[in-house]
N, C-alpha and C positions, 0 to 999 in steps of 0.2 A: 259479779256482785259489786255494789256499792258502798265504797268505802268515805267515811266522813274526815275530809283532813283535819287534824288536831286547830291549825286556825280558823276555822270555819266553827268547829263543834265549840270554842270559845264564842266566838260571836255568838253563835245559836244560845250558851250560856247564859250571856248578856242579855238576851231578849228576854228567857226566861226568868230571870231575874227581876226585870221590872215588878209583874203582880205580887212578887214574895215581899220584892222591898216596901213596898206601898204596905203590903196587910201586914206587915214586922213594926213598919212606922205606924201605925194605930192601933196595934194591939192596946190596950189597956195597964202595961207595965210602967215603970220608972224607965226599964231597960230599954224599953222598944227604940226610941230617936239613936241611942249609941248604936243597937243591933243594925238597925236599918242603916245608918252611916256606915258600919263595916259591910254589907250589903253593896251599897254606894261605893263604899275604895275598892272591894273585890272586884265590881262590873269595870270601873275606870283602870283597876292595873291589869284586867283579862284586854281593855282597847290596844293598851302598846303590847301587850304579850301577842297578843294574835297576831299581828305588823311583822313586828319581830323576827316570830318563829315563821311567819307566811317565809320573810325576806331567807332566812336561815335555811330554811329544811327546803325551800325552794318548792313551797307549797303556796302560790299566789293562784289564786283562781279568778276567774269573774265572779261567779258566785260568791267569793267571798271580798271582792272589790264591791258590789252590792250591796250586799248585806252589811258588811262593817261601820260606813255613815250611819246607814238607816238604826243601827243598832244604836250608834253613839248618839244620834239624834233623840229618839224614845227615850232613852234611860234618860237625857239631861231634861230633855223637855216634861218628862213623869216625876223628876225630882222639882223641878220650878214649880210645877204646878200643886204640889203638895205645899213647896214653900208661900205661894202667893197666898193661899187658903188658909195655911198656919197663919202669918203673918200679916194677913187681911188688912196690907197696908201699902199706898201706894213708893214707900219706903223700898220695897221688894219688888211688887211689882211691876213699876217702871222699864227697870233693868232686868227682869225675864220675858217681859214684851219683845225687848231689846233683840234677845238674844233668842230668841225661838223665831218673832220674825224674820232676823238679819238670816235663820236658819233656812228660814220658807225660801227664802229672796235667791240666794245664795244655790241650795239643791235648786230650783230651778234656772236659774242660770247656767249652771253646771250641766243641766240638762237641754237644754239649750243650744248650749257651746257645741256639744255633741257632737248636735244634729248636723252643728255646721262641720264638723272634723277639726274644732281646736279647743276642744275638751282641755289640751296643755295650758291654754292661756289662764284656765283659773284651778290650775293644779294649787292643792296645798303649800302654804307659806310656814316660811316661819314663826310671822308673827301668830298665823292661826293656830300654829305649837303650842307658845305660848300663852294665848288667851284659851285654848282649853284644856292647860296647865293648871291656872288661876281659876278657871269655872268649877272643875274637879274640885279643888279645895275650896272654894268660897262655899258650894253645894255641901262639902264635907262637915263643914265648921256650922253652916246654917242646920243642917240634921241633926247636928248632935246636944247642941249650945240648948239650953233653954231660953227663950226669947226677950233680948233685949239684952242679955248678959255682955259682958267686958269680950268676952270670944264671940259671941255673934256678932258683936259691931264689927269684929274683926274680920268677920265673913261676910258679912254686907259690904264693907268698905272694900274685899274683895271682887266681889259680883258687881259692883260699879267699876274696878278696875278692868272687868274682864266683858261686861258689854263697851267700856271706851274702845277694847281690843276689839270687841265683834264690829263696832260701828266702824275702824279705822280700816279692817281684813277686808270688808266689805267694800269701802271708797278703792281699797284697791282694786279687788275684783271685777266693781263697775269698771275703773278705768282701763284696767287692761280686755274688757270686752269693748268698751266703748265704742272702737271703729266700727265692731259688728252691729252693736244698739243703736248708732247713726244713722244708720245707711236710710233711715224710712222717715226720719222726723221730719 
């Protein structure tokens, strides 16, 4: 029998999560934007929990190296796209352009790399720690803020913080493939 490792069955969480957060943020409440934002930080602290516990309990899978981007991708990419629509301004989104394509670009690169066997050369960075550190929160404070408020400038001004960090992860990523993306120009 088929047992689901604890990091895994997070990740599957996370996926799950997406449709709830989305019909939590449009219910018809005062509450829904705050509900759907705790939504939003449970999905983001089940991403390093699952890491975590994969690295700890010594529960690392393929399946759950799979799964785990693809998870963090959907949720961020389902939360922008709620914001661009709320926000219906190119204020917003500019910088979730930014960052869902640098995301496009990027998984297939990754994919890519693979095929050649140096999948290592565009291993996660630090700086891509960071900037989806700052995406977490600028997405937190945009869900929850009513629009335009003192804290959602504060969450915008984030989300431009953190596609500067998508667009910067990215130049490196190209350049550490680079030799391989040459070789045909």
């Amino acid at each position: 029998m088929y047992t689901i490792k604890l990091p895994n069955l997070l990740t599957l969480l996370r996926i799950v999560l997406i449709p709830v957060f989305i019909l939590v943020y449009y219910l018809p409440y005062a509450w829904s934007p705050w509900a759907a934002s705790a939504i939003f930080g449970l999905a983001a602290i089940t991403d390093w929990f699952d890491g975590y516990l994969a690295r700890k309990l010594d529960q690392a899978s393929p399946f759950g190296a799979f799964l785990d981007p693809v998870a963090d991708k959907l949720m961020v990419a389902a939360a922008l796209v709620v914001l661009v629509e709320v926000f219906a301004s190119p204020l917003v989104t500019i910088p979730a352009i930014v960052i869902i394509g640098r995301e496009i670009v990027i998984s297939a690169l990754r994919e890519w790399m693979a095929e050649l066997g140096e999948r290592a050369s565009v291993a996660v960075s630090n700086i891509g720690k960071i900037k989806t550190t700052l995406q977490m929160v600028s997405i937190l404070i945009l869900i929850a803020m009513p629009l335009y408020s003192p804290l959602s400038w504060l969450g915008i001004v984030a989300l431009y913080g953190a596609a500067a960090l998508t667009l910067w992860s990215m130049v490196l990523y190209l350049h550490a493939a680079w030799p391989h993306l040459s070789d045909d120009i």
